[in-house]
N, C-alpha and C positions, 0 to 999 in steps of 0.2 A: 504494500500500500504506500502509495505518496502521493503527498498533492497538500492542497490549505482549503480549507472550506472560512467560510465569512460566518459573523455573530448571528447574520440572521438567517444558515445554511444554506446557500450557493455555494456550488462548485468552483474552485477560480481551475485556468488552464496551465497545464505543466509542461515541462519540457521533455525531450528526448521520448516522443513515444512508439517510433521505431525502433528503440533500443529493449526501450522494456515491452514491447511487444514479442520480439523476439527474447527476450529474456522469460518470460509467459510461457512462448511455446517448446523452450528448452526444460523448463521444469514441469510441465506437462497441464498445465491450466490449460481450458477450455472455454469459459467465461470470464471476460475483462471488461469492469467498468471506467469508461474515461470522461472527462470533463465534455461535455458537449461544445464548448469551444475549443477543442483538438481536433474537431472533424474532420478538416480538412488538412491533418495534419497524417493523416491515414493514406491519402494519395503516398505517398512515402513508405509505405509498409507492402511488402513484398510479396504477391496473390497468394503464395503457399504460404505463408503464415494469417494470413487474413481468412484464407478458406478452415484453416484447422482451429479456428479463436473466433468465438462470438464476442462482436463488441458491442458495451448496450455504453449509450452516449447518453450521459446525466447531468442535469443543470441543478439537481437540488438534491441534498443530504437523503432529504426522504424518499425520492428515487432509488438511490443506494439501498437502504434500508427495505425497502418494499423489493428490490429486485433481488436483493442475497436473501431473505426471507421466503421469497415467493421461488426460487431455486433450491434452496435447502427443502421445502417442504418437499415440491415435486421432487426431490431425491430420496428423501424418508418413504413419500408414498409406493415410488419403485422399487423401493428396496423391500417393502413391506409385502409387496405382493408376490 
């Protein structure tokens, strides 16, 4: 994890996220959340690591929260079945 979020939880934008995108798919993540103002910072990021990494683009804390939540669940559920 890295990055700043603001008092009133916006995401701010970070740097290198070609890097740690590829740093992502070397340790075997599959879902990455990034600041919605990186967007276009993904042109940069190389098709085979972009096709094996979902990236969900966030502008507010509570995104994060609702999206690692809402992923941990659907993974409990499949595991449960």
């Amino acid at each position: 994890m890295t990055g700043e979020v603001t008092l009133n939880g916006r995401v701010l934008p970070i740097g290198g996220v070609k890097q740690k995108l590829l740093a992502a798919q070397r340790a075997g993540l599959t879902e990455v959340f990034l600041p919605q103002r990186n967007e276009a910072d993904l042109d940069d990021v190389p098709d085979d690591v972009r096709a094996g990494v979902t990236v969900h683009l966030v502008g507010d804390v509570l995104d994060v929260v609702t999206g690692a939540l809402t992923a941990a669940a659907e993974g409990a559920g499949a595991s449960a079945a």
